[in-house]
C-alpha positions as a printed NumPy array, in Angstrom:
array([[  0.   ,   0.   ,   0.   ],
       [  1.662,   3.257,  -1.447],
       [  1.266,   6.153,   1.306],
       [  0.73 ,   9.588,   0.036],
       [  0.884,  13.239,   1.544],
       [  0.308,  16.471,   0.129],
       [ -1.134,  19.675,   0.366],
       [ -4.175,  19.913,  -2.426],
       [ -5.576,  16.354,  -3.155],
       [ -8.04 ,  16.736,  -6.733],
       [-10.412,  14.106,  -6.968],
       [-10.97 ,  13.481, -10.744],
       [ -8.78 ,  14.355, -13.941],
       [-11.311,  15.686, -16.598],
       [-11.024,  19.642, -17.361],
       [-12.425,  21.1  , -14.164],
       [ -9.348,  19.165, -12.234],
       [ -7.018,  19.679, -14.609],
       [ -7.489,  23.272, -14.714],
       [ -7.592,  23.512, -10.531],
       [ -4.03 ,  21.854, -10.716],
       [ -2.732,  24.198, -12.648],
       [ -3.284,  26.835, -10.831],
       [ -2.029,  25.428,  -7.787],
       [  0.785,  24.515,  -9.961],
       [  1.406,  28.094, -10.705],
       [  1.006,  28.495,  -6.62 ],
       [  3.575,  26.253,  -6.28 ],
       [  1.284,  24.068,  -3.935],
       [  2.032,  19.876,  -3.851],
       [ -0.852,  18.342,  -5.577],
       [ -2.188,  15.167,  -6.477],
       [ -4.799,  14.431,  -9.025],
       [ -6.029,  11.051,  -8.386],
       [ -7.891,   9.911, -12.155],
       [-10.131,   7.094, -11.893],
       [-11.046,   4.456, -14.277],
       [-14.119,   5.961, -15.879],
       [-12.81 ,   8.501, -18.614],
       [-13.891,  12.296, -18.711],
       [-17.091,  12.916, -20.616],
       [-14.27 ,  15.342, -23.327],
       [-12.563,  11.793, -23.88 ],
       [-16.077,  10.324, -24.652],
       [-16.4  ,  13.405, -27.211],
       [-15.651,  12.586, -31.034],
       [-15.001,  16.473, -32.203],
       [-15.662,  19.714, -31.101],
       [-15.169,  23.007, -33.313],
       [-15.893,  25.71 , -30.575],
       [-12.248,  25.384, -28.529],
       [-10.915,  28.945, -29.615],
       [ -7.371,  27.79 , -31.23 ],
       [ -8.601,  24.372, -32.781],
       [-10.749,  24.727, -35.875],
       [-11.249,  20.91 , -34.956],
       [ -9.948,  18.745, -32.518],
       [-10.976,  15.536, -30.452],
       [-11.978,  15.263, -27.   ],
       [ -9.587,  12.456, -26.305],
       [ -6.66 ,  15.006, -27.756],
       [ -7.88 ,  18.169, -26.446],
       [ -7.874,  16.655, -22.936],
       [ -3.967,  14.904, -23.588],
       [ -3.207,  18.47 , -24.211],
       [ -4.962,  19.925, -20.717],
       [ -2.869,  16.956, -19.265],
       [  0.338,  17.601, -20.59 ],
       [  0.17 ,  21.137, -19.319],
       [ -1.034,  20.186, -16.184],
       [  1.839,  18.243, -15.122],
       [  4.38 ,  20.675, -16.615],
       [  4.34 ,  22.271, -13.045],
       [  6.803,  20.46 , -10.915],
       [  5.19 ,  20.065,  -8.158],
       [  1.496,  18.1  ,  -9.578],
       [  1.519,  14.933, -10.075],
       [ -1.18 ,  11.956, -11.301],
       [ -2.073,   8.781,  -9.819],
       [ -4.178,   6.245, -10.89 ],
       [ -7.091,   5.007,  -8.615],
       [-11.065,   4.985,  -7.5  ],
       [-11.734,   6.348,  -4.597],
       [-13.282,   3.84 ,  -2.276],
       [-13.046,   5.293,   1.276],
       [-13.193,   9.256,   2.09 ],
       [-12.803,  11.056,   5.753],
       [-12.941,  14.858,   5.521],
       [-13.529,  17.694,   7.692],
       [-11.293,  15.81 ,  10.051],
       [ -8.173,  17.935,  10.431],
       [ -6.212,  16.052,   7.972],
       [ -8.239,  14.554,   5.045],
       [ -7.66 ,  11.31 ,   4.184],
       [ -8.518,   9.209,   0.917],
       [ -8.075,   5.922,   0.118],
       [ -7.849,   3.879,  -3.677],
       [ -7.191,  -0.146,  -3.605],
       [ -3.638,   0.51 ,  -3.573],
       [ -2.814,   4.012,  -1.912],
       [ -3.884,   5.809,   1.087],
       [ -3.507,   9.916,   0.304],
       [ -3.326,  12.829,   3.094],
       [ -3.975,  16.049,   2.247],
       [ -4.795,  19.497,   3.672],
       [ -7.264,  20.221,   0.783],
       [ -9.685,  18.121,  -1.347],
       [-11.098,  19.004,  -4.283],
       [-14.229,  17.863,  -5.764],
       [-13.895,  17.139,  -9.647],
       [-15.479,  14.033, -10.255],
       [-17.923,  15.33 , -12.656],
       [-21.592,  14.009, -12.123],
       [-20.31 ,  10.419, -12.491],
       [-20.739,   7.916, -14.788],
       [-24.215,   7.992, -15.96 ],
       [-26.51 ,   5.013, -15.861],
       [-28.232,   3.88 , -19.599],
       [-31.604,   4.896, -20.003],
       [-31.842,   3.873, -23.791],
       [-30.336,   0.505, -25.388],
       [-27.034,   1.439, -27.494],
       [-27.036,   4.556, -25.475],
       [-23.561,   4.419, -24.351],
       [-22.13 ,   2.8  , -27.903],
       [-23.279,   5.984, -29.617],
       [-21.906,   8.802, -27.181],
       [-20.172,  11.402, -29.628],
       [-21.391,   9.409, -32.215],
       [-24.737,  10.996, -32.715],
       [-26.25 ,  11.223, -28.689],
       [-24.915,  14.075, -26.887],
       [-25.642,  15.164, -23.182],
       [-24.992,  19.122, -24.701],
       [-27.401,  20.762, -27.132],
       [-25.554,  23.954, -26.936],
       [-22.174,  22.228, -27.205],
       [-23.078,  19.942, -30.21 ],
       [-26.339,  21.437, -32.062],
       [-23.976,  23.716, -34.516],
       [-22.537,  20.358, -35.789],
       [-26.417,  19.668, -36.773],
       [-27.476,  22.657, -38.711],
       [-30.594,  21.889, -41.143],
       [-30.568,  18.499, -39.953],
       [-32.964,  16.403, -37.907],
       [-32.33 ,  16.281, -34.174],
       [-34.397,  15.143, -31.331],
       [-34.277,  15.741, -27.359],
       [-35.43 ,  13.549, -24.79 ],
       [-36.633,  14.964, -21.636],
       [-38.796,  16.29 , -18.967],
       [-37.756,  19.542, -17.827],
       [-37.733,  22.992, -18.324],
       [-34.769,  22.943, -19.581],
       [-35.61 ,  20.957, -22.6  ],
       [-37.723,  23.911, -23.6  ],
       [-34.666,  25.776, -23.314],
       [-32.286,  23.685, -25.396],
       [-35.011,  23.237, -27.821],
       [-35.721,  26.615, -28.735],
       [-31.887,  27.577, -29.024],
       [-31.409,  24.215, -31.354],
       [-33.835,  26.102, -33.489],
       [-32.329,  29.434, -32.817],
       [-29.202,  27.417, -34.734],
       [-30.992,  26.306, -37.678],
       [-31.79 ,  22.64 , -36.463],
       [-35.021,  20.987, -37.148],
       [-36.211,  19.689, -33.899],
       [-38.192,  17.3  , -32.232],
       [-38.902,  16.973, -28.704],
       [-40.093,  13.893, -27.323],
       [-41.441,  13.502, -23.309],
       [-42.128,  10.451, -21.618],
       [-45.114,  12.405, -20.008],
       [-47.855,  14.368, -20.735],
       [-47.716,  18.033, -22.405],
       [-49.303,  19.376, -19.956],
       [-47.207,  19.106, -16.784],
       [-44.354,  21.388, -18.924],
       [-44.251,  24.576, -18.142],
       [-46.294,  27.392, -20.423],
       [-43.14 ,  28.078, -21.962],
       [-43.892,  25.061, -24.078],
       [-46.302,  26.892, -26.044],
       [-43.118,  28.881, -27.428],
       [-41.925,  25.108, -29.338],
       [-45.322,  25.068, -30.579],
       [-45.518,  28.961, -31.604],
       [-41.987,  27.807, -33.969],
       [-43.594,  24.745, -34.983],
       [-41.669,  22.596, -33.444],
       [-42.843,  18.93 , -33.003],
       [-43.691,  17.712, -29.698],
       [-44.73 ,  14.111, -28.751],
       [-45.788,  13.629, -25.246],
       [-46.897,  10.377, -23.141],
       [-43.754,   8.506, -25.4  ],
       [-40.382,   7.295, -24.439],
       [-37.322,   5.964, -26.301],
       [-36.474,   2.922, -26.168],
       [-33.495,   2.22 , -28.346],
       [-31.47 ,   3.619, -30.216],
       [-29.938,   2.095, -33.75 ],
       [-26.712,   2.735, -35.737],
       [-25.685,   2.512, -39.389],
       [-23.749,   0.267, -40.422],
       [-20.897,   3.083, -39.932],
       [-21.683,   3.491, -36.519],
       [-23.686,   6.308, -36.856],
       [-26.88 ,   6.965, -34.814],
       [-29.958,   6.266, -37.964],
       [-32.779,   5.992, -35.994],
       [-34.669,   6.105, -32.352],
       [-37.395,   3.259, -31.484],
       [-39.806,   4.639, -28.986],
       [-42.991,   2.922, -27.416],
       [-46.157,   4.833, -25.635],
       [-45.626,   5.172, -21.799],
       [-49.178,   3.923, -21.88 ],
       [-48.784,  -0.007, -20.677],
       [-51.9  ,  -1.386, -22.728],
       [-50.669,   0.462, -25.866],
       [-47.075,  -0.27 , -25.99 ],
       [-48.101,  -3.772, -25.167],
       [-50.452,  -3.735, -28.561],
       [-48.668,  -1.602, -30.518],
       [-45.258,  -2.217, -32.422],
       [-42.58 ,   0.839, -31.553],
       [-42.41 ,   3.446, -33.694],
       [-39.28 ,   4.63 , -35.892],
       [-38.234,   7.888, -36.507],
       [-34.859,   8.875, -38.254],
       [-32.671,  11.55 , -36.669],
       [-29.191,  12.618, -36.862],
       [-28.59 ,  13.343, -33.209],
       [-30.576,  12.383, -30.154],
       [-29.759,  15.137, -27.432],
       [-30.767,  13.147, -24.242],
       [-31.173,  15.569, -20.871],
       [-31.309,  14.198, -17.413],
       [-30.315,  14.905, -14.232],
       [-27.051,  12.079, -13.628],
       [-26.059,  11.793,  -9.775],
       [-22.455,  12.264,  -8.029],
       [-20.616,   9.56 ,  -6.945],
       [-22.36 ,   8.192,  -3.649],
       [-18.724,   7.847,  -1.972],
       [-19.272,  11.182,  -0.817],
       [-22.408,  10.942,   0.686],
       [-21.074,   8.075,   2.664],
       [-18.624,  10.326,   3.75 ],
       [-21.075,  12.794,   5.202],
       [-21.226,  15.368,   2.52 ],
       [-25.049,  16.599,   1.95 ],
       [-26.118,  16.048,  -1.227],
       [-29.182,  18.299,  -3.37 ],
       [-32.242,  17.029,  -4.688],
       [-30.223,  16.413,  -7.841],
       [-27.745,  14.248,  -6.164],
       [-24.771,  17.085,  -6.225],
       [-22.935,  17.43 ,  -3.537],
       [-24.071,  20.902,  -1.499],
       [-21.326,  23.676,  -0.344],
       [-21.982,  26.563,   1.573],
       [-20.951,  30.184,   0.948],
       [-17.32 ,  29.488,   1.512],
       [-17.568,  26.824,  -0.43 ],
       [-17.331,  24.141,   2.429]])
């Protein structure tokens, strides 16, 4: 068992850690970034054309770039390792992986929201490969073509109406009825933008390429979906929104965690 002491521990190695480690890098502080197994959603990402700097780059190289600056500072350094024990707000903080046990005087929080459990068959096969997590961050790659979201929120409404702000022709599909969204909804209808309610998707199927083709989706209805065969649409992105929970390691730890499954700071970010 490798034992470990420093002054800033970062939990996670996806931009938001990467970027704290530099700066404590430029502080000249002793940090560790411990990266876990599950990859950073920008390794997941096939290409991205808004990084000022990079007319077109990949997330799996734009994030070896973030790493080889990171660890240009002397004193950061990564480890590899999950986190499977946490004690903080102890004096020292203390973190342990299946092979190393890591004091620190500071912890950072940069796990992301965690790996995100599969609500749709093939979902995970086709991340960055036509579903996306980011309408804003993907929906000028769609221009004039057909995209769908999948959601129940508010914020659906949102994404939707800037995805036709963009020049997309969208679809929204919602795995409940119209009329628990908010007004705003009338807005997608006011831009004639399709809405299917009381439906949810239950697959969704590449091209032989790879490519997302098309979503199979089945009426939330029990007695119709059982009588009815899904329905097919094509689509050339499926934008899926959900809420995705934190790793529960840190509720076990005693951290307080939203309605959304975040973990919860106070003002001084505590």
């Amino acid at each position: 068992m490798e034992e470990y002491k420093c002054e800033v521990l970062i939990i996670g190695s996806g931009p938001a850690g990467l970027s704290a480690a530099v700066y404590c890098g430029r502080a000249n502080r002793n940090t560790i970034i411990l990266s876990g197994k599950e990859p950073s959603a920008l390794a997941k990402t096939k290409e991205i054309t808004n990084w000022l700097g990079e007319s077109k780059i990949s997330g799996q190289e734009l994030l070896q770039k973030f790493t080889t600056h990171t660890i240009s500072h002397e004193t950061v350094r990564i480890i590899e390792g999950d986190v499977i024990s946490l004690m903080i707000g102890m004096g020292m903080n203390m973190v342990s992986t299946r092979t190393a046990n890591i004091a620190s005087d500071v912890i950072i929080i940069a796990t992301g929201t965690g790996k995100r459990k599969e609500i749709i068959k093939n979902e995970s096969n086709l991340i960055g490969y036509g579903i996306s997590y980011c309408a804003l961050c993907d929906g000028p790659l769609y221009r004039e073509r057909n995209v769908y979201l999948y959601g129940n929120d508010e914020e659906l409404i949102e994404d939707a109406l800037a995805l036709h702000q963009m020049g997309c022709l969208v679809h929204v599909i919602i795995p409940e009825s119209g009329e628990n969204l908010p007004e705003k909804v009338n807005e997608l209808i006011e831009k004639n933008i399709d809405v299917i309610d009381n439906m949810e998707i239950i697959e969704a199927v590449s091209n032989s390429d790879g490519i997302i083709q098309k979503i199979k989706c089945k009426s939330v209805d029990k007695e119709l979906s059982e009588e009815e065969p899904p329905l097919e649409f094509d689509l050339d992105c499926l934008f899926i929104l959900s809420h995705v929970p934190s790793n529960s390691i840190f509720k076990k730890a005693g951290r307080e965690l939203d309605e959304y499954g975040n973990v919860k700071f106070d003002e001084g970010q505590t």
